[in-house]
C-alpha positions in Angstrom: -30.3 33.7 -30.3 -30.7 30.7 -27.4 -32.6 32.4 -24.5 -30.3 30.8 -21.6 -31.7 30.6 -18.1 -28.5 31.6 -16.0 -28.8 29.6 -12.5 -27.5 30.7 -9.3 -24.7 29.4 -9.0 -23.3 29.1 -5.3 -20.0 30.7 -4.6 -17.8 28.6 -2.2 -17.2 30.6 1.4 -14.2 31.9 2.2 -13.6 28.8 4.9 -13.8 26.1 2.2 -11.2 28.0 0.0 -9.2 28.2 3.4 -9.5 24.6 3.9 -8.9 23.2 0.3 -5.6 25.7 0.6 -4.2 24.4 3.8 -5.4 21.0 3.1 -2.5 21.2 -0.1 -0.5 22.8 2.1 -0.5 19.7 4.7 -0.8 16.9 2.2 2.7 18.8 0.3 4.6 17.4 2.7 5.5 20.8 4.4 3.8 19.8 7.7 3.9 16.7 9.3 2.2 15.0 12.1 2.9 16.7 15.6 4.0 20.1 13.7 2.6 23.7 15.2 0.9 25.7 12.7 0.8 29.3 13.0 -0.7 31.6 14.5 -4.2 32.5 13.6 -3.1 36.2 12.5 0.1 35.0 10.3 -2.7 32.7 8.7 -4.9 35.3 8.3 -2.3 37.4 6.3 -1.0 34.6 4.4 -4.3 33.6 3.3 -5.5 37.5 2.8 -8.4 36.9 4.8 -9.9 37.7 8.7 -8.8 35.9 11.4 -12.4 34.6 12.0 -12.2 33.4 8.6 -9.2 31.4 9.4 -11.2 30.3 12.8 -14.1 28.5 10.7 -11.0 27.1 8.3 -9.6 25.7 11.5 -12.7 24.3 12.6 -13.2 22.5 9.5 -10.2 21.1 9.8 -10.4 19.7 13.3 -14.0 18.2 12.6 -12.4 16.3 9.9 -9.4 15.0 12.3 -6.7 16.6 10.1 -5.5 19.0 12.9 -5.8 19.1 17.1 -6.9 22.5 18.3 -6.2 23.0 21.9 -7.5 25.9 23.7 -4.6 28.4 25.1 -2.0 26.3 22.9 -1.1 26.4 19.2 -2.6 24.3 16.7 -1.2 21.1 15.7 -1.1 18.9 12.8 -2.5 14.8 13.7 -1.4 11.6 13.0 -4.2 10.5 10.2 -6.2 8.1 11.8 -10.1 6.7 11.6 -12.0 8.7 14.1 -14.1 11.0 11.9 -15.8 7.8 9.9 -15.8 6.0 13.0 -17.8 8.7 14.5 -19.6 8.6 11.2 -19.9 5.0 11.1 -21.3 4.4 14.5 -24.7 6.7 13.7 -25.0 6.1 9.8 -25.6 2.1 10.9 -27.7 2.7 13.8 -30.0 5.4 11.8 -30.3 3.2 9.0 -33.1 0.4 8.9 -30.5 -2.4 7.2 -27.8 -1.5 9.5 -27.1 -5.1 9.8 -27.3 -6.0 6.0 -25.5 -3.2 5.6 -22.3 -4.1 7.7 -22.0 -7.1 6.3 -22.2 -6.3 2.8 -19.5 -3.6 3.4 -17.3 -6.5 5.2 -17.8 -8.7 2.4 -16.1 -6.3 -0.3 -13.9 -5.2 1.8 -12.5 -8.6 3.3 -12.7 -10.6 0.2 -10.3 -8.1 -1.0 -7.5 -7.3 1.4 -7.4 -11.2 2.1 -6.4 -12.1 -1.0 -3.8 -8.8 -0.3 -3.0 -10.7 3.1 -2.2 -13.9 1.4 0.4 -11.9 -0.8 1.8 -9.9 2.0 1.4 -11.4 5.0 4.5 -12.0 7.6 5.7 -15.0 9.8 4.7 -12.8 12.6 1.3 -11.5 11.6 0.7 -15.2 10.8 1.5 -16.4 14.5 -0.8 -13.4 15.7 -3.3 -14.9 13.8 -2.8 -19.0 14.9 -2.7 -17.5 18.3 -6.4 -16.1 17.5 -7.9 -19.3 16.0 -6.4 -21.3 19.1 -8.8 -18.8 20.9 -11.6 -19.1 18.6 -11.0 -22.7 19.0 -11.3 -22.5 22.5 -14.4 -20.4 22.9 -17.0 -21.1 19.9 -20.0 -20.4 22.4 -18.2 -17.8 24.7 -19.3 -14.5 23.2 -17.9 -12.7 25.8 -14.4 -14.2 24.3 -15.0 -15.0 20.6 -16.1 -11.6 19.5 -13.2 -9.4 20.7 -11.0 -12.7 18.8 -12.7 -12.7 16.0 -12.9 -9.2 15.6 -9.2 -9.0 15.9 -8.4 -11.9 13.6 -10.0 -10.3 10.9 -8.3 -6.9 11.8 -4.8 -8.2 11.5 -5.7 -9.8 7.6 -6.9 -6.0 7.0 -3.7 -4.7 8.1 -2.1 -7.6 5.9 -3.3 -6.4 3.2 -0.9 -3.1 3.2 -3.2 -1.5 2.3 -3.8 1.8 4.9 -7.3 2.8 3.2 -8.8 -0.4 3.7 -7.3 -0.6 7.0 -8.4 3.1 8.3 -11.9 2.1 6.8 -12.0 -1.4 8.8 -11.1 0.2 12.0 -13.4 2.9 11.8 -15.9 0.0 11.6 -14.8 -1.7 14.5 -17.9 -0.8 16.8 -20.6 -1.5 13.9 -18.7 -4.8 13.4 -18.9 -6.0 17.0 -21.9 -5.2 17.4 -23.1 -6.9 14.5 -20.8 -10.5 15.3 -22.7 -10.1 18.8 -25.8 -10.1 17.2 -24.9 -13.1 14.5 -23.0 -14.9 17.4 -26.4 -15.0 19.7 -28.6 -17.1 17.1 -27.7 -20.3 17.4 -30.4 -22.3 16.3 -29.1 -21.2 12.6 -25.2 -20.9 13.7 -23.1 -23.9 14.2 -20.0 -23.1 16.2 -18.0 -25.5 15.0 -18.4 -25.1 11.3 -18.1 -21.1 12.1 -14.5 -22.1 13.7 -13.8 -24.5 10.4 -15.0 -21.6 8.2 -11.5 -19.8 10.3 -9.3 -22.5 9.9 -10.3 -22.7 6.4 -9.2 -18.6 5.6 -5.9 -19.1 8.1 -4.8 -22.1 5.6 -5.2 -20.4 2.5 -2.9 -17.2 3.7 -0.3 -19.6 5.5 -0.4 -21.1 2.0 0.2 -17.8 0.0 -2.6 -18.2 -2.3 -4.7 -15.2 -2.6 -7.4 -17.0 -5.2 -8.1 -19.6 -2.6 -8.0 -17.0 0.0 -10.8 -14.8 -1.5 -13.0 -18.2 -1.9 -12.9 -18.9 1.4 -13.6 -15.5 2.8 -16.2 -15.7 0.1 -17.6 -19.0 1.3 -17.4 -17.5 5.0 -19.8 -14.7 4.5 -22.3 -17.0 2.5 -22.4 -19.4 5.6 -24.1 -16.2 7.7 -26.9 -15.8 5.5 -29.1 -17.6 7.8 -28.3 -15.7 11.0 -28.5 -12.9 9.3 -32.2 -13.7 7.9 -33.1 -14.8 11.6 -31.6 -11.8 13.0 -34.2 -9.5 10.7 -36.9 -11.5 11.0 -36.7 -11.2 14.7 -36.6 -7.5 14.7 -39.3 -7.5 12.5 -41.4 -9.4 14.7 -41.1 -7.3 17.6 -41.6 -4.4 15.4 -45.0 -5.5 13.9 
């Protein structure tokens, strides 16, 4: 016979069942966004468990932004949105000694992709909200004050392009990370030229005007290359002040 060394294995708490079981329940398509669940002591029996039980369940649940708990009031089921990986987002990058890298490595798969999405599914009026965002860009190349909130936003509405409401919730839970790192690109301009940064723009807006997503990756492609350099200057400056 095989003398087996049985681990401990790690039951899952009553909470997490609670959670994964009112998780299906949501997702079924039984609740929708705005609906009142009920109250803690129907959950309770439903779920053959104490109402304290059903209070950590609840918890859970609001930490991850899938329902609004209001003191005094019922419960409620909320529109999905990005706040929890934003809230995520905002300390992982700032923790992390490559924030910056980071960020821009995470654009770069993201944004190849969902342009060459945009360039398939893009509308006439998404593509005027985006001409009306290069005309800023255009008109700002060394106003950060200006070009960052633009640029950020051009780039937002080729995420939201895409169709694609993944990618889209995972851009916008970006969004702070992402400014703050165009601020920092934006400021070294001994490595930056504004007007080929502004090209690089005009370049991306003509291959989704032109419906061709191949073209439209290569130049988001060719965009992120082009901030190599600031981003070397960038960590070579922190590391200076560092050492």
């Amino acid at each position: 016979m095989f003398d087996v060394k049985v681990e401990n294995i790690a039951r899952p708490r009553l909470s997490d069942t609670v959670v994964q079981h009112m998780a299906e329940w949501i997702c079924s398509g039984s609740l929708k966004p705005g609906d009142e669940l009920p109250a803690e002591s129907e959950l309770a029996r439903r779920f053959a468990v104490s109402k304290a039980v059903v209070r950590e369940a609840l918890q859970r649940l609001g930490e991850m932004g899938v329902v609004e708990i209001r003191h005094g009031k019922s419960t409620t089921i909320r529109e999905q949105g990005s706040e929890p990986l934003a809230q995520y987002f905002q300390i992982a990058v700032r923790m992390s000694a490559n924030g910056l890298r980071e960020v821009v490595d995470l654009r770069r798969a993201l944004e190849t992709h969902t342009v060459s999405l945009a360039a398939r599914h893009i509308t006439e009026p998404e593509l005027d909200a985006l001409r009306r965002q290069v005309e800023v860009l255009g008109q700002n190349r060394t106003n950060s004050e200006v070009w960052i909130p633009a640029n950020a936003a051009f780039h937002m509405i080729l995420v939201k392009a895409s169709r694609n409401v993944l990618m889209t919730r995972l851009f916008e839970a970006l969004s702070v990370p992402i400014e703050e790192s165009m601020r920092r690109l934006h400021a070294q301009r001994h490595v930056r030229d504004p007007d080929e940064t502004f090209r690089r723009h005009v370049d991306i807006l003509a291959t989704v005007e032109a419906h061709d997503p191949e073209a439209a990756f290569a130049a988001m492609q060719r965009h992120f290359d082009a901030t190599e350099p600031a981003i070397v200057a960038v960590l070579s400056s922190e590391t200076d002040k560092q050492s």
